[in-house]
C-alpha positions as CSV (number, residue, x, y, z in Angstrom):
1,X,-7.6,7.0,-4.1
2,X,-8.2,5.0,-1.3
3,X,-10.8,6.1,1.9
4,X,-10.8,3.6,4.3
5,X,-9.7,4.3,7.7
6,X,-7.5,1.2,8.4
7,X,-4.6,2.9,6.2
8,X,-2.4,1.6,8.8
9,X,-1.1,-1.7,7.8
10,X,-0.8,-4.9,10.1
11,X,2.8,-5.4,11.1
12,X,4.9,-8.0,9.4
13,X,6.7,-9.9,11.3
14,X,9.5,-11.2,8.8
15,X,11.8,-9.8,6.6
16,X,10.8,-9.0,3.3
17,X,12.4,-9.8,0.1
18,X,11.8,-9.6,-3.4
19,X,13.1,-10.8,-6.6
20,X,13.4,-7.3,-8.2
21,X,16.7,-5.0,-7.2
22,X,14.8,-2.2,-7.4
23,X,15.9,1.0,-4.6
24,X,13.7,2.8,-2.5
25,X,14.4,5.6,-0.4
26,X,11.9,7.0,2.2
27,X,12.2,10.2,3.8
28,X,10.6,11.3,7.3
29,X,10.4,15.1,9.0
30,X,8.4,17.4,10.5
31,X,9.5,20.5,12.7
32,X,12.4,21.7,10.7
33,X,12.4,19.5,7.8
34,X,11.6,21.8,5.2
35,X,15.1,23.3,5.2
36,X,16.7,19.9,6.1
37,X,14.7,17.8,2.9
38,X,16.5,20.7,0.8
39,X,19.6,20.5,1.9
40,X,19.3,16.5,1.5
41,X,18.0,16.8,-1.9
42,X,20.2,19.7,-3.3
43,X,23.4,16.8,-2.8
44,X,22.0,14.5,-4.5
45,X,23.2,13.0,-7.8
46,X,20.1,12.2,-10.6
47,X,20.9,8.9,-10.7
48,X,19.7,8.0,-7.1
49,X,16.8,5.4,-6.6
50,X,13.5,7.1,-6.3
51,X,12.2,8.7,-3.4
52,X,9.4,8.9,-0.9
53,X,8.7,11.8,1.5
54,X,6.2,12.5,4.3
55,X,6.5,16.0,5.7
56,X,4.2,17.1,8.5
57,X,2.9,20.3,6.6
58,X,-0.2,22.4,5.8
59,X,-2.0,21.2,2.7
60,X,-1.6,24.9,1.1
61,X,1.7,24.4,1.4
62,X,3.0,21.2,0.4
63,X,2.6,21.5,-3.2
64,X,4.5,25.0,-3.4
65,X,7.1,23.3,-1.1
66,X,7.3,20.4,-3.6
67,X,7.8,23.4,-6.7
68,X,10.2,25.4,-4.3
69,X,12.4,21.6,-4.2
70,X,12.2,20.8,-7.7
71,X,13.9,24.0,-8.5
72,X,16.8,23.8,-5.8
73,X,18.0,20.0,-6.5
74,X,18.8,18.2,-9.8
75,X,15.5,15.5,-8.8
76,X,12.4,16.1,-10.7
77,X,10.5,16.6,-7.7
78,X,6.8,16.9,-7.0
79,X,3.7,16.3,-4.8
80,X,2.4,12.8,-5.0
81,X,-0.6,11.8,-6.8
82,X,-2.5,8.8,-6.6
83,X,-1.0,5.6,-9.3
84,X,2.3,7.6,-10.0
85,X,5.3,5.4,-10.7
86,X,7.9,6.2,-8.5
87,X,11.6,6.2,-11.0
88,X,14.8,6.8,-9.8
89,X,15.7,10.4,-9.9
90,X,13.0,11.3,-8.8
91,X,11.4,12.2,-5.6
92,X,7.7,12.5,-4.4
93,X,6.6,14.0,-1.6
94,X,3.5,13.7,0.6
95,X,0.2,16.3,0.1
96,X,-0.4,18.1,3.4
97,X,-4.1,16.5,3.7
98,X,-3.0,12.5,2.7
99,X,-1.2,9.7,3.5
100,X,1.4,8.8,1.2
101,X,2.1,4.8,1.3
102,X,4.0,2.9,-1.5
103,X,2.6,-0.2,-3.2
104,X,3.9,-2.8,-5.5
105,X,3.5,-2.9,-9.3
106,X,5.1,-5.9,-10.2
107,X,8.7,-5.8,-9.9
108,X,7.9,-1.6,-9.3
109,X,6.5,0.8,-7.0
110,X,3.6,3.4,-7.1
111,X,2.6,6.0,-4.9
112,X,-1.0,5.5,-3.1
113,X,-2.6,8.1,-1.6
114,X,-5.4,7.7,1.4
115,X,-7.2,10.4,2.9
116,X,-7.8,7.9,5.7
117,X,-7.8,8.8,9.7
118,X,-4.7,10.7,11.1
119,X,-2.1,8.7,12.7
120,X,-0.1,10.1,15.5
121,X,-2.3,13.0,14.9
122,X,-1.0,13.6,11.7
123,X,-2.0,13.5,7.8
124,X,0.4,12.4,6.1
125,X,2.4,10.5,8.9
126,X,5.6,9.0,8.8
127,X,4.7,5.8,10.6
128,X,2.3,4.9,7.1
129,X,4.9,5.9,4.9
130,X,7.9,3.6,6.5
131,X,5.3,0.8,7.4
132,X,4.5,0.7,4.0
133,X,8.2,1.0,2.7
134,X,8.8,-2.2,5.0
135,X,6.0,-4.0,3.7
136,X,6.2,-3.5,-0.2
137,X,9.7,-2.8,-0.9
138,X,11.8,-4.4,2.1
139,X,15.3,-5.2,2.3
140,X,15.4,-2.8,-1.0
141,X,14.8,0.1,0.8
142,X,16.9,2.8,2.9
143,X,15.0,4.8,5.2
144,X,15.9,8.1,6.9
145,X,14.4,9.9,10.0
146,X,15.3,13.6,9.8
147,X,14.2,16.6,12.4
148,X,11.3,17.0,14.4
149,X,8.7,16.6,17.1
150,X,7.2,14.1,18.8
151,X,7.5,10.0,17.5
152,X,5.8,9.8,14.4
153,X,8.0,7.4,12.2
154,X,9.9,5.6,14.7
155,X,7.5,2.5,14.6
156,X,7.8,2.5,10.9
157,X,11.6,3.2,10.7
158,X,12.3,0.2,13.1
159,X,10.0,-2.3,10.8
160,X,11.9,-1.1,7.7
161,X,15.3,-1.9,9.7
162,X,12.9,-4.7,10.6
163,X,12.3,-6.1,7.4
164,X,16.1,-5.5,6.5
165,X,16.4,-2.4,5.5
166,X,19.0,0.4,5.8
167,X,18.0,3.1,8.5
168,X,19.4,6.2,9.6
169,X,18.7,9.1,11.5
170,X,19.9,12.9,11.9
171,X,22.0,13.8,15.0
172,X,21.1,16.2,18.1
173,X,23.5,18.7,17.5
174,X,21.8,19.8,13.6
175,X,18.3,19.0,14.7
176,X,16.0,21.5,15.2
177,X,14.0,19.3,17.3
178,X,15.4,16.0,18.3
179,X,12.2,14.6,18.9
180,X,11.6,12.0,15.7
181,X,15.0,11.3,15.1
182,X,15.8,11.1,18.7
183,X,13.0,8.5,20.0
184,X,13.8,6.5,16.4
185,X,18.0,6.4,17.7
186,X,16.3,5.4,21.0
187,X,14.2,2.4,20.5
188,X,17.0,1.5,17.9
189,X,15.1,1.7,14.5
190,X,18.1,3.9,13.5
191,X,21.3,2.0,12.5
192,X,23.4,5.1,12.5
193,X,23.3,9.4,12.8
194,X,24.5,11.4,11.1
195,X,25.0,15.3,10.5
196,X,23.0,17.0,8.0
197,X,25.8,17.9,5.8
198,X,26.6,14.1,5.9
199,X,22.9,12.8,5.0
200,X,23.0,13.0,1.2
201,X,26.7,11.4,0.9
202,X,25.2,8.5,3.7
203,X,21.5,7.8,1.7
204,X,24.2,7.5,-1.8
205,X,26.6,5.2,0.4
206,X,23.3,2.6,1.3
207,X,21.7,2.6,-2.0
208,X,24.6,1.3,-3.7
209,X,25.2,-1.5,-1.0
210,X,24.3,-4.9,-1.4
211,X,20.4,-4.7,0.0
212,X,21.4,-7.7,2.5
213,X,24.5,-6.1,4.2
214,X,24.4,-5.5,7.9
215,X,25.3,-2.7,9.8
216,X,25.9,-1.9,13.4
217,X,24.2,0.9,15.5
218,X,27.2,3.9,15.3
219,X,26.9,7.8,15.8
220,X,29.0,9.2,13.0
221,X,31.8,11.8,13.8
């Protein structure tokens, strides 16, 4: 486990890619998001790439919240530990006290954990998670911004779309807060919103899409 303070990367300034056609998904939330990351993972099939989540919780309760989504979607899910290989259908999810960043193995990813200072007043934050998304995994990566308050994650969603990945966001009217998603839709790291109901079938959509396709900023009906 890393300790150092800097967990926050430096910024890359061009688009990464990489030999390997491995999928990423990241997943940001706070306010709210416990209900909306088991909605998202209870409608998705076991096949998907592997997935990443930061959600801004207690640490006594991120490990039962990782149990209580393992038993409600078809994912093996669980709370990240340090080294873990992160497989498609499967999803990892950020312990309440750390920052959950994903490195490169190779052609593969792993999940690192650093107990290193908060960012945006948070451990784990959602900026780490997506900077690190933009940085080791690139244009092979889909990243999603789902309810809650304040900013964190917008910097980080807007260097994945950045680095040339696929990003979307949650919509106003199913938000609980519109705080995350809304500033990410704002400063235009979101490429798209969408519905709750309609996150699942969009995150499926993007990882089967060729990782260099384009898409235009839209609000989905």
């Amino acid at each position: 486990m890393t300790r150092d303070a800097g967990v926050v990367l430096a910024k890359c300034s061009a688009p990464t890619k990489f030999a390997t056609t491995d999928r990423i998904i990241a997943i940001g939330a706070s306010t709210g998001g416990t209900e909306a990351i088991k909605e998202v993972l209870a409608h998705l099939p076991v096949d998907v790439p592997g997935i990443v989540i930061a959600q801004h919780i207690p640490k006594a309760f991120s490990g039962p919240f990782a149990i209580r989504m393992n038993a409600s979607s078809l994912l093996n899910v669980c709370e990240a530990s340090d080294g873990q290989p992160i497989l498609a259908g499967h999803a990892y999810i950020a312990p309440g006290d750390q920052h959950l960043l994903v490195v490169r193995d190779g052609a593969h990813y792993q999940c690192r954990l650093s107990d290193g200072a908060l960012v945006n007043r948070h451990r784990p934050s959602v900026d780490v998670l997506f900077r690190s998304v933009a940085q080791s995994a690139g244009y092979n990566s889909v990243g999603v911004m789902l309810t809650g308050m304040g900013r964190d994650g917008a910097e980080g969603l807007k260097e994945m779309r950045e680095a040339g990945a696929s990003t979307i966001a949650q919509d106003e009217d199913t938000s609980v807060v519109w705080g995350m998603p809304g500033v990410a839709w704002q400063i235009g790291a979101a490429q798209s919103l969408h519905a709750l109901s309609q996150i699942a079938g969009r995150i499926v959509d993007l990882a089967n899409k060729p990782a260099d396709s384009v898409q235009c900023n839209t609000r989905s009906a």
